[in-house]
C-alpha positions in Angstrom: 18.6 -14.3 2.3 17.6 -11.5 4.5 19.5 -9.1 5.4 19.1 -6.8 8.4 20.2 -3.2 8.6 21.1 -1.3 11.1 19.5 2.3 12.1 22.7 3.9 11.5 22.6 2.0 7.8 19.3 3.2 6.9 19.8 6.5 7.9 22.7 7.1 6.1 21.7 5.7 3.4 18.9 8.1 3.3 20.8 11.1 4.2 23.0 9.8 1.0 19.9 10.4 -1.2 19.4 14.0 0.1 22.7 14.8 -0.1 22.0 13.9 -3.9 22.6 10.5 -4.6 21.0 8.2 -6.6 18.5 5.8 -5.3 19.5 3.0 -7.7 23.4 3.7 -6.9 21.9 3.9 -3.2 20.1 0.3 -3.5 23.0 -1.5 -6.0 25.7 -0.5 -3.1 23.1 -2.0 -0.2 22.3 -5.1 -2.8 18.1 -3.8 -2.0 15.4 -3.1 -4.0 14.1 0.4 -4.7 10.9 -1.0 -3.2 12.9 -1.3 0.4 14.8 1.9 0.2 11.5 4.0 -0.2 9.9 1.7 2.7 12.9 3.1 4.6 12.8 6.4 3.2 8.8 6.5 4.5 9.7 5.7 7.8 13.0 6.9 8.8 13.2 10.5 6.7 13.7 13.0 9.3 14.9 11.0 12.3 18.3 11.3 13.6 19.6 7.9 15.2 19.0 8.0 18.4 15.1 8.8 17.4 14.8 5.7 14.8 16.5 3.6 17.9 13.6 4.4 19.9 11.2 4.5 17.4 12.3 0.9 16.8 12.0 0.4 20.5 8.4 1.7 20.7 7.5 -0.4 18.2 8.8 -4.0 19.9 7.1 -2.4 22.8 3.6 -2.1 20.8 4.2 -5.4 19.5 4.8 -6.9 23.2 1.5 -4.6 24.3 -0.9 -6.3 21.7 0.1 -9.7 22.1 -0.6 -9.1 26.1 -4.0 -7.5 25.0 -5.3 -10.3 22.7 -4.4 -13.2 25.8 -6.0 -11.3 28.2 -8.7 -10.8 26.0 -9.2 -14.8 25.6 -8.8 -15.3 28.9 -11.8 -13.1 29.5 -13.8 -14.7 26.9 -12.7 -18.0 27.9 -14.2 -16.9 31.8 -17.3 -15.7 30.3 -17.6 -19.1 28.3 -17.1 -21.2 31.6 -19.3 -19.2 33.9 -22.4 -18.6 31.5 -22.4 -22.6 30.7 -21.7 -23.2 34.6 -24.3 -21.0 36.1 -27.2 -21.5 33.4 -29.6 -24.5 33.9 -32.9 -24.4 32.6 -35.9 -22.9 34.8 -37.1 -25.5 37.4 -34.1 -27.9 37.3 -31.1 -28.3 39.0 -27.9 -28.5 37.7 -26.8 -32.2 36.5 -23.6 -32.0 39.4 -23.5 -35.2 41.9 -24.8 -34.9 45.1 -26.3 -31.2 43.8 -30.0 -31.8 44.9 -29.1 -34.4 47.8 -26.3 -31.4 49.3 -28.9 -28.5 48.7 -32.5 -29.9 49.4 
């Protein structure tokens, strides 16, 4: 089971460890692994919490920003796809639409 943890957690648990704590007394009192205190301790170290709330925030925002991105960018592809196949016939022929060379000749 996952457990989630708040900013205000994290960070004190990190302040804990400057403060002189052990990290194993640290991670036995969270029920974590040393592994996730030092992923913490990597990316929170530093921040007050008001700074790792927005970092937090930033970071759903990024995640938001790329998933718009990489649909847009499909969309484009997927236009490119349609009009290069829609607007390439080969040289002397018309396209293969009904009623194309009886509308147009």
């Amino acid at each position: 089971m996952k457990k989630r943890y708040s900013e205000e957690q994290i960070i004190k648990a990190i302040k804990q460890h400057e403060a002189g704590a052990k990290v194993e007394d640290i991670c036995r009192d969270l029920g974590i692994s040393n592994g996730t205190f030092y992923n913490w301790r990597s990316k929170y170290a530093g921040l007050e919490v008001n700074e790792a709330k927005r970092l937090r925030e930033l970071e759903g925002e990024n995640t938001k920003l790329k998933k718009l991105l990489a649909e847009k960018l499909l969309e484009v592809e997927a236009m490119k796809d349609v009009l290069s196949k829609k607007w390439s016939s080969p040289p002397g022929r018309s396209p293969s639409w009904p009623g194309w060379s009886n509308t147009f000749n």
